[in-house]
C-alpha positions in Angstrom: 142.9 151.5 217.9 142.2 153.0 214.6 144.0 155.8 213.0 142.9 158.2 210.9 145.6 159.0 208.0 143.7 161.8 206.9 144.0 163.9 209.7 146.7 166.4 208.9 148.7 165.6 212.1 150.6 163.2 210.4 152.1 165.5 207.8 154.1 167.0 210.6 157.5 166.8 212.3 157.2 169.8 214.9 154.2 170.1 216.9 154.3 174.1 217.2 154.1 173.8 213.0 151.3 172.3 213.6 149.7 174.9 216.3 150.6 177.5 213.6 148.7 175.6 211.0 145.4 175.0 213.0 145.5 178.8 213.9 146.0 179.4 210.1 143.0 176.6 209.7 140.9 178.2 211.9 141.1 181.9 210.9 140.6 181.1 207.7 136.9 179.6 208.7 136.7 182.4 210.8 138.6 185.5 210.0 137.5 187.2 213.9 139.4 184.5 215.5 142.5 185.7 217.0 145.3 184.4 218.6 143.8 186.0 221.8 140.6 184.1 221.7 142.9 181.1 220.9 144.6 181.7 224.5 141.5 182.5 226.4 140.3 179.3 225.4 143.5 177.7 226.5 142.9 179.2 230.1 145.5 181.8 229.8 145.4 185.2 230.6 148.7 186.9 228.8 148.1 185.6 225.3 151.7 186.7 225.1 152.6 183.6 226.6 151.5 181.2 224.3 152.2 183.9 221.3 156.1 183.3 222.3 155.8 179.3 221.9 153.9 180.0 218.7 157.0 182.0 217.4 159.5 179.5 218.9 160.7 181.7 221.3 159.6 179.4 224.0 159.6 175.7 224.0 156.3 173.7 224.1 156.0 171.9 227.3 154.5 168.2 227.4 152.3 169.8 230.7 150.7 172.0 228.2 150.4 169.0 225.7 147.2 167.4 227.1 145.4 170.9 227.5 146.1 171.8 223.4 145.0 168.1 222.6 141.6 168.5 224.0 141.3 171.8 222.8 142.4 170.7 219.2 139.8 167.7 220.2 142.7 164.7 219.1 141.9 161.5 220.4 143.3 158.0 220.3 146.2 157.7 218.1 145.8 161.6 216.7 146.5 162.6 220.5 149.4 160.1 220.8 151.4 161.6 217.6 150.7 164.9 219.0 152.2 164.6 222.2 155.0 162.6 221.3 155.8 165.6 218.4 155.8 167.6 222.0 158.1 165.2 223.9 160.3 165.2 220.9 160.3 168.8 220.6 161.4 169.8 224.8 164.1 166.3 224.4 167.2 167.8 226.5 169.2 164.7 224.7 169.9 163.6 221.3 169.4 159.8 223.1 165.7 161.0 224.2 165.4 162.7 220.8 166.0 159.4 219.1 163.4 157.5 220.9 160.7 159.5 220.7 161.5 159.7 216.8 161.4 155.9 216.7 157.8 156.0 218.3 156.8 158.7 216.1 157.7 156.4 212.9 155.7 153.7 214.7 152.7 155.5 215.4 152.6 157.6 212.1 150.7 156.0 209.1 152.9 154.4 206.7 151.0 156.2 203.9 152.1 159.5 205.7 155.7 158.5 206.1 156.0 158.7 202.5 155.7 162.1 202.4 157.3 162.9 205.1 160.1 164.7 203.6 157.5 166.7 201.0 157.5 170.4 202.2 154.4 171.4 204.3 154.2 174.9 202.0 152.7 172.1 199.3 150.0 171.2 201.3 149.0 174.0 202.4 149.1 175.5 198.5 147.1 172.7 197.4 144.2 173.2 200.5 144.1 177.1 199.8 141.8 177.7 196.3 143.7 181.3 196.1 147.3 179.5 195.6 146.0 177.9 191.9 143.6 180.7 191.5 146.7 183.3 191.6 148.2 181.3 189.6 145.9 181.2 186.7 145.5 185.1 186.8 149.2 185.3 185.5 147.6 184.0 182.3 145.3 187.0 181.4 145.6 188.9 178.4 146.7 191.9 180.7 149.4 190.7 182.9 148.8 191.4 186.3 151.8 191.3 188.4 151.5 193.2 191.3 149.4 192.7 194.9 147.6 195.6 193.9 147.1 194.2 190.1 145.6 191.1 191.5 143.9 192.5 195.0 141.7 193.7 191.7 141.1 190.8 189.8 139.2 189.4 192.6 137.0 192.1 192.9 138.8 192.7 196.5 137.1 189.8 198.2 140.6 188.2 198.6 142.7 191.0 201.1 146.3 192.3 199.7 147.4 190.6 203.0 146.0 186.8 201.9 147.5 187.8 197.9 150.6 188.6 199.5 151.0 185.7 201.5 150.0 183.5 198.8 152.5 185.2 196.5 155.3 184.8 198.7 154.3 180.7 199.3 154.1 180.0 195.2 157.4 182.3 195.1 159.4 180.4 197.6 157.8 177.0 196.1 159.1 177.8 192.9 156.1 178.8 190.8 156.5 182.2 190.1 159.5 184.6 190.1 159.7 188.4 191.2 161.4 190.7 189.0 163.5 193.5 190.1 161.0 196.1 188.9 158.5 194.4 191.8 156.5 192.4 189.3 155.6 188.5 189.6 155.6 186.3 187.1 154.7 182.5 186.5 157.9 180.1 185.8 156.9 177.1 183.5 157.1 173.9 185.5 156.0 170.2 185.8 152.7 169.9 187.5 152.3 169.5 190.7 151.4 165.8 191.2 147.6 165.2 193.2 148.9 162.1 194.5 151.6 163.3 196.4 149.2 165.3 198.8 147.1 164.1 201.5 143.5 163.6 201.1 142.9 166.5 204.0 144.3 169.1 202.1 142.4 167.8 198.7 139.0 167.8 200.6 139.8 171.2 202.3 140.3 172.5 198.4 137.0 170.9 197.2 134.9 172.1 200.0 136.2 176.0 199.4 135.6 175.6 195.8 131.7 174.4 196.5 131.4 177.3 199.0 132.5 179.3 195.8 130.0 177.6 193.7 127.5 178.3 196.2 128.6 182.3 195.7 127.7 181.9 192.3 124.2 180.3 192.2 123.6 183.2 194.3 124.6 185.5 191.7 121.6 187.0 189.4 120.5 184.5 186.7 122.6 185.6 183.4 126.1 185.9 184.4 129.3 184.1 184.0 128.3 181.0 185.7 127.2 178.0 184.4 125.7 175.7 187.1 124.0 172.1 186.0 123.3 169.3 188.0 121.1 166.2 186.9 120.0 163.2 189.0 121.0 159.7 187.2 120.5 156.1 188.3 123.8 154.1 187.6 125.6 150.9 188.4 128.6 150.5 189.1 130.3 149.9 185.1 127.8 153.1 183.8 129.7 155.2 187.0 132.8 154.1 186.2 131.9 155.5 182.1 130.3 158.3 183.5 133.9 159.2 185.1 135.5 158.5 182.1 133.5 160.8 180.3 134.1 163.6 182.9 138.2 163.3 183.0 138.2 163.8 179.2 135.8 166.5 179.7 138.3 168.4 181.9 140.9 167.7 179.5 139.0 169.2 176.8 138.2 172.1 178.5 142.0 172.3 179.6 142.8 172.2 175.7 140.4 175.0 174.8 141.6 177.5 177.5 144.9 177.1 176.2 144.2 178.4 172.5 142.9 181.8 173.8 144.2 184.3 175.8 142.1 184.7 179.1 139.7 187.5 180.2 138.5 186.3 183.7 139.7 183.2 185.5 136.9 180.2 186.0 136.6 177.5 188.2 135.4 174.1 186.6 134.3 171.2 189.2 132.4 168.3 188.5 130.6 166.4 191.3 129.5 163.2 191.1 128.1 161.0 194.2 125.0 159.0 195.4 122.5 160.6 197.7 121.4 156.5 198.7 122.7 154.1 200.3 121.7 150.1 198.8 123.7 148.4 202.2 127.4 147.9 201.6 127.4 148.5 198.1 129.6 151.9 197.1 130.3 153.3 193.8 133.1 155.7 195.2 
């Protein structure tokens, strides 16, 4: 049975962590849903009920197990992880405990298990577009440094309760510092290394930041955006040049917004991908 390594199942050692990130996931799609539509759909009528699992103040039950992983729509191996991280979670022994770990490490992709120890708040920064945006607004000329500084930056399409959140995440990861006056700051630090985070959360970043893209070639012609596509016909050595080209572009562009002091905070992507298919043949 296949498994898919990039489902974000695997980055998880407690199955109601996992609840609270697909209810995270999904109201960030759709900012009406609610942990009461949540429980309707679940079947139950008191969404206090599962509300209390949610918060840990009751334990997930493996009867409840099957009914979540259809609604969360896990199948094959995806399903298996999820209700083992269940069975693990309700163990009334620390023998139990230990054999459901054991099959946990056995069903878990080894790619995964790598990371297991690498804190969750990481992933979830990298697969929110606010987290790095945030961050780069602490390098204005002006120095915003409040919720309220920043809840204006964006023009208010971010709330003060999504800038708050995010502040306290990039706080408690170590990337910016409050001071006792109330104001954030950003703390120098070593980058934070793409290859230590799972392709879900990388592809959940790239497809907010092409939803923003699409924002902006909806914006009147004239503005601060600069959008460019071209069609080209490559093989596989002039797309692995063309890449080449593009990384030291980014690098460039890096090097330039460091010798001036910033006005408004950009986003730079570059996309580059076939629209045909020659058989088995791929580029990337």
């Amino acid at each position: 049975m296949a498994t898919n390594a990039n489902d974000p199942i695997y980055s998880f050692s407690d199955a109601v962590e996992y609840l609270n990130f697909e209810l995270k996931n999904r109201q960030r799609k759709n900012p009406k849903f609610s942990l009461r539509a949540w429980s309707n759909q679940l079947g139950f009528k008191n969404p206090s009920y599962f509300s209390h699992i949610l918060k840990k103040e009751r334990k997930l039950k493996p009867p409840l197990a099957k009914k979540l992983s259809e609604n969360l729509r896990l199948k094959g191996k995806e399903k298996k992880f999820f209700e083992l991280l269940v069975l693990n979670g309700s163990a009334s022994s620390d023998v139990e405990k230990k054999v459901f770990s054991k099959m946990l490490v056995r069903v878990r992709p080894k790619e995964i298990s790598a990371l297991e120890d690498f804190p969750l708040e990481k992933f979830e920064m990298a697969a929110d577009w606010q987290h790095w945006a945030i961050l780069e607004v602490f390098y204005l000329a002006d120095h915003p440094g409040t919720v309220e500084e920043i809840h204006e930056k964006f023009s208010y399409t971010l709330t003060k309760k999504v800038i708050k959140e995010s502040l306290e995440r990039l706080e408690g990861l170590g990337f910016i510092e409050k001071s006792p006056e109330g104001r954030y700051h950003r703390v120098p630090r070593g980058p934070l290394f793409m290859k230590e985070i799972p392709s879900w959360a990388i592809r959940s970043y790239r497809k907010a930041m092409l939803e923003k893209a699409k924002e902006a070639a909806d914006q009147s012609p004239g503005g601060q955006n600069h959008l460019r596509g071209t069609m080209l016909a490559l093989d596989k050595e002039g797309y692995e040049k063309a890449v080449n080209i593009l990384i030291e572009c980014h690098k460039r562009v890096l090097e330039l917004a460091s010798a001036y002091k910033g006005e408004e905070v950009f986003h730079m992507g570059t996309q580059l991908f076939p629209v045909t298919k020659s058989g088995e043949k791929k580029l990337c």
